[in-house]
N, C-alpha and C positions, 0 to 999 in steps of 0.2 A: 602511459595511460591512454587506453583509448577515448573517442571524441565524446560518444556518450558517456561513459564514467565521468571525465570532465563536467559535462552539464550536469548530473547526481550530484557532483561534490559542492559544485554553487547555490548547488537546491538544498542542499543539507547547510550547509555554511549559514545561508539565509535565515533558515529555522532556527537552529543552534543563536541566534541571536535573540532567541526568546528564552533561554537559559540560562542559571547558570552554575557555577562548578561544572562548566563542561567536557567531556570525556569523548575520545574520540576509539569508535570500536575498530581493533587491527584488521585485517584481510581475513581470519578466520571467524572470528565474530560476526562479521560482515556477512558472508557465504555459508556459514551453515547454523547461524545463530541469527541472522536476519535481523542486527538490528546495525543502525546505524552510528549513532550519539546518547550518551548518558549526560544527564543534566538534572540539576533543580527545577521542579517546575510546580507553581500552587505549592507550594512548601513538601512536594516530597523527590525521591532521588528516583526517576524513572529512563527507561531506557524506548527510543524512539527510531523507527524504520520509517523516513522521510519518501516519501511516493512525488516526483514532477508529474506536473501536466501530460496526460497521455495523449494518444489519437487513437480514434476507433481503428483504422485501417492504417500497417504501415506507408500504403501507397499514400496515406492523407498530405496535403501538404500542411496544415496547423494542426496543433494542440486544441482539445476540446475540454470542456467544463462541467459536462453533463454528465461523463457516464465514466466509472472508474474499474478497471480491471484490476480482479484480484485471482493472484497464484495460489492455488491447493495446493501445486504439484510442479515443482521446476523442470526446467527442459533436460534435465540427467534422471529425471525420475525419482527424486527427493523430496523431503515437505517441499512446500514453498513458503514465501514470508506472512502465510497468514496463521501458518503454523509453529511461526518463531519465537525466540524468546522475547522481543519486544514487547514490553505494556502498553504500549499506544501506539497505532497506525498514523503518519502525519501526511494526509492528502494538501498536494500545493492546489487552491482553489484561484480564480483571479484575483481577490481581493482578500483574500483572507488565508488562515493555515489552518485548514480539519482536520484536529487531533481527535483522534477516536480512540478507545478502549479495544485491542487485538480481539480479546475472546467476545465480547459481546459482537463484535463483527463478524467473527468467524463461527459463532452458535447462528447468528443472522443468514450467512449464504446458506450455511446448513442447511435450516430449515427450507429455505425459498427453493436451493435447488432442487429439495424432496418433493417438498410440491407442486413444484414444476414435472416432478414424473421425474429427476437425472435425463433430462431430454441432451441428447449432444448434437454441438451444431454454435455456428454465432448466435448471440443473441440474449437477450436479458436472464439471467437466471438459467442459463443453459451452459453447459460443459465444455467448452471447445479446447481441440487440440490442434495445435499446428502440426503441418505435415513431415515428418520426418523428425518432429521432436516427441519431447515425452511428459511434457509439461500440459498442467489441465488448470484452463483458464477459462473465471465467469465472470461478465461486464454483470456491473452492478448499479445504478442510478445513484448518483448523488442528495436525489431527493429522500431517498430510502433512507440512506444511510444517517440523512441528518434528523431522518424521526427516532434514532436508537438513544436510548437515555444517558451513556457516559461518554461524550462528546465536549468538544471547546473549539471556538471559534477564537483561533486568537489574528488579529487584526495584521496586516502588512505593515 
């Protein structure tokens, strides 16, 4: 397992402590069903794609809090995990865990990137592709994200 996967699996572990009957999804679930743990959670059985702390820029040297990247499109040219089977999106925040509802997220970029024009390029609400991959990704504010109505902060 490489170093990053590593760090995912501590970031999931972490979560999965807010659960429980918990379920752990195999290597196929994972990669083309996008979620990561099944668990009890608020009294129903839902399934959870756990998001670490990102950086805007891989050259960054830390993890930032502000602004969270979300996959349309992965780097083989496939959904990405905001098109997964997951019920809730689980963003690691600093102090807390933003559990989000998938489709009200992903009806959310929708809209924003429409009316942003599909501009491509870095930047809020805009389309970007890294060079030589095939994957289509758009930074999304954290602030945003926590005005959407099926949402839980649940605490560290």
């Amino acid at each position: 397992m490489n170093w990053f996967r590593e760090q995912a699996k501590i970031v999931e572990k972490n979560f999965a402590k807010n659960l429980k009957e918990v379920e752990w999804a195999n290597d196929k679930q994972d990669m083309f069903e996008h979620w990561d743990v099944k668990g009890l959670f608020k009294g129903e059985v839902l399934k959870f794609d756990v998001k670490g702390k990102k950086k805007i820029n891989r050259a960054d040297v830390n993890s930032q809090d502000e602004i969270a990247w979300i996959e349309g499109t992965n780097v083989w040219g496939k959904p990405g995990w905001i098109k997964g089977k997951a019920d809730y999106i689980v963003f690691e925040r600093n102090d807390y865990w933003l559990v989000v509802d998938r489709e009200e997220l992903y009806d959310h970029v929708v809209k924003k990137v429409k009316e942003n024009g599909v501009q491509k390029g870095r930047g809020i609400y805009k389309v970007y592709q890294r060079a030589g991959r095939q994957d289509k990704i758009t930074m999304v504010p954290f602030d945003n994200i926590e005005k959407l109505i099926n949402i839980h902060k649940v605490q560290k």
